[in-house]
DSSP file (Angstrom, degrees, kcal/mol; ACC not computed):
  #  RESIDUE AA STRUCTURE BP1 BP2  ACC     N-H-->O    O-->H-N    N-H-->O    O-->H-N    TCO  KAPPA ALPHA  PHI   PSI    X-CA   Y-CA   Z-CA
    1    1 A X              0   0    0      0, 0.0    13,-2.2     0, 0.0     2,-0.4   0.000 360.0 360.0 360.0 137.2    5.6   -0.6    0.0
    2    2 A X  E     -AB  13  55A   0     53,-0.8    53,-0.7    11,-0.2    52,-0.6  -0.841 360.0-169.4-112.8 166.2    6.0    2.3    2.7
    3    3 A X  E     - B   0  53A   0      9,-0.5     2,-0.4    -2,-0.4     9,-0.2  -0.885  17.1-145.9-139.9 148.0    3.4    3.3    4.9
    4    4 A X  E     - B   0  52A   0     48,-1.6    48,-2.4    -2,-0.4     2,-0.6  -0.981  16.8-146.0-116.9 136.2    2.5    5.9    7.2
    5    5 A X  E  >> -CB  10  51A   0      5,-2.5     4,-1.2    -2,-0.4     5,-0.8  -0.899   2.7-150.4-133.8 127.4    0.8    5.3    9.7
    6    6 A X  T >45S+     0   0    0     -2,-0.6     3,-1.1    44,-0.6    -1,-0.2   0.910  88.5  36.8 -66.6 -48.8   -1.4    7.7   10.8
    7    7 A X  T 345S+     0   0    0     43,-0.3    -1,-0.2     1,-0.3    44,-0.1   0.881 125.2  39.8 -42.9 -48.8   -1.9    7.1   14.8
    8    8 A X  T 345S-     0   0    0     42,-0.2    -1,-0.3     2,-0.1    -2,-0.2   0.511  95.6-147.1 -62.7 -21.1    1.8    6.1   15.4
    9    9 A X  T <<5 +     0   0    0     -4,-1.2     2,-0.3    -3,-1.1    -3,-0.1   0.960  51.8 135.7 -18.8  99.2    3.0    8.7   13.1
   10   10 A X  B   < -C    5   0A   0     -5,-0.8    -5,-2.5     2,-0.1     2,-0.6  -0.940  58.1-127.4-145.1 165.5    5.6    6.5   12.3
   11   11 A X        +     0   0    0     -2,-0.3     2,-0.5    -7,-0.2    -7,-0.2  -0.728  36.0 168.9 -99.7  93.3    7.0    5.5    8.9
   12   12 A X        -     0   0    0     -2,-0.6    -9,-0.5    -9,-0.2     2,-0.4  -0.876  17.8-154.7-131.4 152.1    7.2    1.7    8.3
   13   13 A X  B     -A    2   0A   0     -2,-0.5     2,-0.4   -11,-0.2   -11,-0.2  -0.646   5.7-160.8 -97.3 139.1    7.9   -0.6    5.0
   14   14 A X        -     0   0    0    -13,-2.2     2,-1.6    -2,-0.4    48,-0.0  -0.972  31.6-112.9-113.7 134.4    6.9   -3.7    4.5
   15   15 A X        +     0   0    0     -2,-0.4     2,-0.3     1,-0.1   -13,-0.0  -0.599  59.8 156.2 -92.6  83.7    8.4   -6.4    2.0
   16   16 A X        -     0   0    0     -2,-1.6     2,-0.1   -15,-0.0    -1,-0.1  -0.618  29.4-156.8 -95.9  54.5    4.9   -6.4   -0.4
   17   17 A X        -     0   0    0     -2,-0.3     2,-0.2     1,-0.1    -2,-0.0  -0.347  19.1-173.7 -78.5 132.7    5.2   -7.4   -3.9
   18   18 A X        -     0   0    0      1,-0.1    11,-0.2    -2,-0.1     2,-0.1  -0.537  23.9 -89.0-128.4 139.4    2.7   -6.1   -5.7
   19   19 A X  E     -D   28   0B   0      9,-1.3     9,-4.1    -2,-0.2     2,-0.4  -0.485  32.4-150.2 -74.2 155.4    1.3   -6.3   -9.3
   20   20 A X  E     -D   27   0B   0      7,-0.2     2,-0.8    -2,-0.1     7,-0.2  -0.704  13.4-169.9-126.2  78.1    2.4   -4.2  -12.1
   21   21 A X     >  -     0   0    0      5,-1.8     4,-0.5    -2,-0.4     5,-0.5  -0.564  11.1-174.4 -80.8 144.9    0.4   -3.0  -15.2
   22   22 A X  T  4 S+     0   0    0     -2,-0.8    -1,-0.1     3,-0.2     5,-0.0   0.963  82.9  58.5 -87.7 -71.3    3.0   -1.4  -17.5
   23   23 A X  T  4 S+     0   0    0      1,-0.3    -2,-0.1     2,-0.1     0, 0.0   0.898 121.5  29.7 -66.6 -90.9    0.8   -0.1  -20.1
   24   24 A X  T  4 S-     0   0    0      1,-0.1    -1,-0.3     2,-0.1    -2,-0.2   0.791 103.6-129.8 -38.7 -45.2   -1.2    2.2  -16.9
   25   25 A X     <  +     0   0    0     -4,-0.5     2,-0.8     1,-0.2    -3,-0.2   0.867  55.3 162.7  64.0  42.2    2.3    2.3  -15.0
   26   26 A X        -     0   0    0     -5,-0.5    -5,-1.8     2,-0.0     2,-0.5  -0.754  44.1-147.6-108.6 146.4    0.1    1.1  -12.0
   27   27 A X  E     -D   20   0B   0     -2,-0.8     2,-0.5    -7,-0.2    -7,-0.2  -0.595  27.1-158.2 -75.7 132.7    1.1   -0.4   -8.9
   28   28 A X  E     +D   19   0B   0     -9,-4.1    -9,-1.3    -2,-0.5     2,-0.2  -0.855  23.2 142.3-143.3 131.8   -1.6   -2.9   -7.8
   29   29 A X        -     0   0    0     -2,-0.5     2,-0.8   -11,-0.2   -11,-0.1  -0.911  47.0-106.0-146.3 151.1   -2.6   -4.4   -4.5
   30   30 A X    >>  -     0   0    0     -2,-0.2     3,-3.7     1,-0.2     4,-0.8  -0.792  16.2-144.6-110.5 124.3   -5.4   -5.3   -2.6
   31   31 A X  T 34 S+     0   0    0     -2,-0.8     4,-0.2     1,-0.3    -1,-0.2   0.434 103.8  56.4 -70.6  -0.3   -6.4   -3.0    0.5
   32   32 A X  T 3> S+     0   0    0      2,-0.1     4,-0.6     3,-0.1    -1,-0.3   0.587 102.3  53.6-108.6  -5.6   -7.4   -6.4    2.4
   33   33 A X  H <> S+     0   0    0     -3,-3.7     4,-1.0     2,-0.1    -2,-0.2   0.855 115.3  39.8 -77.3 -46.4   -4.1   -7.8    1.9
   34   34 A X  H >X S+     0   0    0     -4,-0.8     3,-4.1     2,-0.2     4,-1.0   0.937 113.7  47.6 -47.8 -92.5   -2.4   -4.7    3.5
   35   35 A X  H 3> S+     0   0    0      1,-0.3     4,-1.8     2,-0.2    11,-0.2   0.689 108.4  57.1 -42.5 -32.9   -4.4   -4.1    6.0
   36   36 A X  H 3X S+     0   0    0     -4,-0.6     4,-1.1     2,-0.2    -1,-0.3   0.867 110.1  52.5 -35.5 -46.6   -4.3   -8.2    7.0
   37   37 A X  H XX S+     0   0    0     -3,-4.1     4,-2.7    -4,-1.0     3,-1.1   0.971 112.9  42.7 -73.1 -61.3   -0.5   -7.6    7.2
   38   38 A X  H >< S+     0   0    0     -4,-1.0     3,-3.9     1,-0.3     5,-0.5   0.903 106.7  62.4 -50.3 -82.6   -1.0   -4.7    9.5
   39   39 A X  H 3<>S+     0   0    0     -4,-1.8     5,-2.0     1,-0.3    -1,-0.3   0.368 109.9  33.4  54.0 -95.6   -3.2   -6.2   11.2
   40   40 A X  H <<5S+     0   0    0     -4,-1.1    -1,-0.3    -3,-1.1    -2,-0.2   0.575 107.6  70.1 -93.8  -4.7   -1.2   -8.7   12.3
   41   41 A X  T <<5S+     0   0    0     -3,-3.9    -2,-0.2    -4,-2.7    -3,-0.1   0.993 120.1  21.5 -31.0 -89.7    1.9   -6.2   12.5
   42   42 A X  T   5S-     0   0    0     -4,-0.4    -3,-0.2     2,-0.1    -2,-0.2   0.155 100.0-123.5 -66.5 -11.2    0.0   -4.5   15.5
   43   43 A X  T   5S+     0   0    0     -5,-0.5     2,-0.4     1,-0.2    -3,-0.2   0.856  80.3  83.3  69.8  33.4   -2.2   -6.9   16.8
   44   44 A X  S   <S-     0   0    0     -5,-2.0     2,-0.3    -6,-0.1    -1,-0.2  -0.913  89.4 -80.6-159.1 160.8   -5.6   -4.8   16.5
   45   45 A X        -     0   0    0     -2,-0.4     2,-0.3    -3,-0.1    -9,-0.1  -0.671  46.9-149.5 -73.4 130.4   -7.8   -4.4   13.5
   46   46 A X        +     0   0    0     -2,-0.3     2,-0.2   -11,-0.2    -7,-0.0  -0.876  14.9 178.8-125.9 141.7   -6.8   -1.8   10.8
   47   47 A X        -     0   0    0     -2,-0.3     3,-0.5    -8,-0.0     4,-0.3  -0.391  46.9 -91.3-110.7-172.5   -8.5    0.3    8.5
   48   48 A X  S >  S+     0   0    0      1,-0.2     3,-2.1    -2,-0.2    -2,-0.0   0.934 121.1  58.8 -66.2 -54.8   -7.8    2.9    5.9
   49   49 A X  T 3  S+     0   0    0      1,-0.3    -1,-0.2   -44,-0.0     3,-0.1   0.680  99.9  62.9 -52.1  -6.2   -8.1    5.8    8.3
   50   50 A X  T 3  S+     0   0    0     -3,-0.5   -44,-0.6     1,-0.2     2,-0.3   0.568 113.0  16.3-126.0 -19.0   -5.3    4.1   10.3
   51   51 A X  E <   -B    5   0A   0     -3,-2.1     2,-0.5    -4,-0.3   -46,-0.2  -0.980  52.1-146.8-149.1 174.8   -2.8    4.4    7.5
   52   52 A X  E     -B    4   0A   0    -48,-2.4   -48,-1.6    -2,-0.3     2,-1.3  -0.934  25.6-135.9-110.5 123.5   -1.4    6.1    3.8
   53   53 A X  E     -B    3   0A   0     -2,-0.5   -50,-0.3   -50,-0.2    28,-0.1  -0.823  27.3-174.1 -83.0 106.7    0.7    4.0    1.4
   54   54 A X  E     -     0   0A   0     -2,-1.3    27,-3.4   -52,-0.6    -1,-0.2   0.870  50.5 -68.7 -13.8 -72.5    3.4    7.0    0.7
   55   55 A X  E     -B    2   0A   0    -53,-0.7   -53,-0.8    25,-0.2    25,-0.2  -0.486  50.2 -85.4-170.3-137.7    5.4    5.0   -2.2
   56   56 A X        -     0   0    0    -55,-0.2    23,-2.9    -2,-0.1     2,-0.3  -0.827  28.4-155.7-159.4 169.9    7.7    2.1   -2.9
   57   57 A X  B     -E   78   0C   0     -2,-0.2     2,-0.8    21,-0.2    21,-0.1  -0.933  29.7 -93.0-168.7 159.4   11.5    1.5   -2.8
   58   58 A X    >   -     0   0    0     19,-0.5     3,-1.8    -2,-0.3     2,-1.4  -0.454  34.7-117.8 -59.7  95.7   13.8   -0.7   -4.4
   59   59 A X  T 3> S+     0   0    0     -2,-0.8     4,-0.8     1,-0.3    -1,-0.1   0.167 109.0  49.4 -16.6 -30.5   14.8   -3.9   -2.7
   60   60 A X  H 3> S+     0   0    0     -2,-1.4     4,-0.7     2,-0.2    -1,-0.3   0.838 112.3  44.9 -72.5 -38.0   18.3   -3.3   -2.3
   61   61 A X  H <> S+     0   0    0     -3,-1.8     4,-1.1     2,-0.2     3,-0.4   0.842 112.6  55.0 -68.8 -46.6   17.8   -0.1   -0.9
   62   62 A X  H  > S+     0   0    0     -4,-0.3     4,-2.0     1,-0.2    -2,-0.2   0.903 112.0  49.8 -48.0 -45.9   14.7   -1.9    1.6
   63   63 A X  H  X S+     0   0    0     -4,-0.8     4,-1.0     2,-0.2    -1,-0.2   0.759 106.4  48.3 -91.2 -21.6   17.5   -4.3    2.6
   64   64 A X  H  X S+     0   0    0     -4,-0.7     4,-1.0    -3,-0.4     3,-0.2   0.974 119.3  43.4 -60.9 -71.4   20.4   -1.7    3.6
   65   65 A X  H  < S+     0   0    0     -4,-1.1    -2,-0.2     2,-0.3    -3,-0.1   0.681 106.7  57.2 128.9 -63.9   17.7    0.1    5.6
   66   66 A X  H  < S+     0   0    0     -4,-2.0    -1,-0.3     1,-0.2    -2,-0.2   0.945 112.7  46.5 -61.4 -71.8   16.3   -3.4    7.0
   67   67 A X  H  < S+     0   0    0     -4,-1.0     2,-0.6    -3,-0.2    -2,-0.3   0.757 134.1   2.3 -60.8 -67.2   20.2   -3.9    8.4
   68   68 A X     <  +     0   0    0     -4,-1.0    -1,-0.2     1,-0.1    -2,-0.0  -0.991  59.6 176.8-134.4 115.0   21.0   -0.1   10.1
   69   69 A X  S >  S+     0   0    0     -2,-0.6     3,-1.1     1,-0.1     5,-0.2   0.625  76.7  72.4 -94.1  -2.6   18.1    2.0    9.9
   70   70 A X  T 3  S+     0   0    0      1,-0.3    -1,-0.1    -5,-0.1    -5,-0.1   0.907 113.7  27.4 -82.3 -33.4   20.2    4.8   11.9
   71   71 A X  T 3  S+     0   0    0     -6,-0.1    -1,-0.3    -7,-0.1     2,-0.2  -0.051  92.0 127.8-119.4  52.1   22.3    5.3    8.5
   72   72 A X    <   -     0   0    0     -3,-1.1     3,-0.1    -7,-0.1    -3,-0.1  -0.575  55.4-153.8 -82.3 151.0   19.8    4.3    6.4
   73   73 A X     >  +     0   0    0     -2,-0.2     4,-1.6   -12,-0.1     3,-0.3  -0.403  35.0 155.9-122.4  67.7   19.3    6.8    4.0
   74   74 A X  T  4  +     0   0    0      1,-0.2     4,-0.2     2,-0.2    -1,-0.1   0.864  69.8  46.3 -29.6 -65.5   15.3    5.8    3.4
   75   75 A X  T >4 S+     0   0    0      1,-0.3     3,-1.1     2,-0.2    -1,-0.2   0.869 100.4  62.3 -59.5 -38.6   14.0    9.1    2.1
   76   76 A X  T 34 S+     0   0    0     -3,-0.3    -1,-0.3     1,-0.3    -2,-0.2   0.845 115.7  33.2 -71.6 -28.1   16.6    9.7   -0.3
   77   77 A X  T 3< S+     0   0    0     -4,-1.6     2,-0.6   -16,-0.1   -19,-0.5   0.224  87.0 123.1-105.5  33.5   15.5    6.3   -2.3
   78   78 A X  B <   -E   57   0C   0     -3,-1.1     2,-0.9    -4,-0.2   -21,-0.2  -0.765  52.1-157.4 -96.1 101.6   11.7    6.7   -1.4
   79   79 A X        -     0   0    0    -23,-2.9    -3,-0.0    -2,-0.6    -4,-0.0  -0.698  21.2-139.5-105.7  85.2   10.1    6.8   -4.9
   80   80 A X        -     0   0    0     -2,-0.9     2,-0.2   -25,-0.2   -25,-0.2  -0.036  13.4-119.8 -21.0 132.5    6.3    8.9   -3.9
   81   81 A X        -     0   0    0    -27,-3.4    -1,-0.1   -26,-0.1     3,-0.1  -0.798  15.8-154.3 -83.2 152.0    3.4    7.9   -5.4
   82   82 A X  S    S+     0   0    0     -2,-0.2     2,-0.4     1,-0.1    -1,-0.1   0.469  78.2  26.9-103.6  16.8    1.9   10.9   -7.6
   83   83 A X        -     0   0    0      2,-0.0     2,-0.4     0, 0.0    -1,-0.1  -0.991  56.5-156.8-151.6 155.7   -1.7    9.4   -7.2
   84   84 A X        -     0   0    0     -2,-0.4     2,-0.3    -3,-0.1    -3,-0.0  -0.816  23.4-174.9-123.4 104.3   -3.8    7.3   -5.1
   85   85 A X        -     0   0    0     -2,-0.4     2,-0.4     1,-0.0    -2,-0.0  -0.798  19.0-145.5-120.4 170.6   -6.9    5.5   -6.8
   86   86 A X        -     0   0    0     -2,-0.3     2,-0.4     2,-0.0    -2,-0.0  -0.889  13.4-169.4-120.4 109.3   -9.7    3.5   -5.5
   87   87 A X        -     0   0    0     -2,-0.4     2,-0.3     2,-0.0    -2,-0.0  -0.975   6.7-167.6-110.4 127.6  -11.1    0.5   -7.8
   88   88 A X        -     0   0    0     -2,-0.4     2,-0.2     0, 0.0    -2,-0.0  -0.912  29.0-109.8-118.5 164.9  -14.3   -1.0   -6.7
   89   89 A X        -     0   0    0     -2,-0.3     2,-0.5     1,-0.0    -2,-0.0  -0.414  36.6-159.5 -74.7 139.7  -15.4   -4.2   -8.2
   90   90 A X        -     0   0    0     -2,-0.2     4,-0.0     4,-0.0    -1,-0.0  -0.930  23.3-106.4-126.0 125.6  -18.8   -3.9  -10.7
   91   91 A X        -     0   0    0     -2,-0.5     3,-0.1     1,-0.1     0, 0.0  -0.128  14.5-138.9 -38.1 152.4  -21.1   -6.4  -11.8
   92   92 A X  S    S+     0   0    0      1,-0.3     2,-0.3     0, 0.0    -1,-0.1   0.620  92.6  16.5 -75.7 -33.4  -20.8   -7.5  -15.2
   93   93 A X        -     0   0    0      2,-0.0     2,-0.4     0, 0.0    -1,-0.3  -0.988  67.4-165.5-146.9 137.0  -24.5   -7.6  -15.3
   94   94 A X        -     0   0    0     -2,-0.3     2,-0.8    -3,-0.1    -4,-0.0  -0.972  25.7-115.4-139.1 155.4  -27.1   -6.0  -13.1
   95   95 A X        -     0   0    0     -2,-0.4     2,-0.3     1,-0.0    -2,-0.0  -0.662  22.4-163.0 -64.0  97.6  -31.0   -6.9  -13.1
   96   96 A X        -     0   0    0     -2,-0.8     2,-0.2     1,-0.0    -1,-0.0  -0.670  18.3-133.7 -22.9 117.5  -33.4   -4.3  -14.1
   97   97 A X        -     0   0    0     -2,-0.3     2,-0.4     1,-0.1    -1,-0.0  -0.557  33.7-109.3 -97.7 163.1  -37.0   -4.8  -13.1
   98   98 A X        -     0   0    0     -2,-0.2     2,-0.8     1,-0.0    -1,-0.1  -0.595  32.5-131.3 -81.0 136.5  -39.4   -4.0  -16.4
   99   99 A X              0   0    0     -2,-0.4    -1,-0.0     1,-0.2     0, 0.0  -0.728 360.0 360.0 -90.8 116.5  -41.6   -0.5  -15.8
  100  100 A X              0   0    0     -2,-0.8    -1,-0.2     0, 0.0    -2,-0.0   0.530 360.0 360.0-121.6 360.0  -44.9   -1.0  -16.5
């Protein structure tokens, strides 16, 4: 996963593997698992405001990059995400009081 991170403005990846529905073509991860990672990246508590997940890139390309980032060529294998969505969890069932 690559990140931006908004304070720093700096770019940085992290080795995340992530779930994959096929059907949806979504990437899926949980925004308390990142942010844990940052976290403990940076030693302070992180929020959403405090970064953007950008995209993904391919492991080989992550690992070329990892090695010489000065002739890395990052951007050029940087596969954008074209969306960002937000899933919150919902009861299965919620209580109703009766109107009388």
């Amino acid at each position: 996963i690559s990140i931006e991170m908004e304070e720093k403005k700096m770019f940085l990846n992290i080795n995340k593997t992530c779930r994959f529905c096929a059907k949806c073509e979504l990437l899926i991860v949980k925004k308390q698992e990142i942010e844990d990672m940052l976290s403990l990246a940076f030693h302070k508590k992180t929020s959403e405001k405090d970064y953007c997940i950008i995209g993904t890139i391919d492991e080989a390309n992550y690992s070329e990059g990892a090695k010489d980032l000065k002739n890395s060529k990052f951007f050029e294998h940087l596969h954008l995400f074209k969306e960002k969505w937000n899933f919150e969890i919902m009861p299965k069932y919620v209580w109703v009081p009766n109107k009388k």
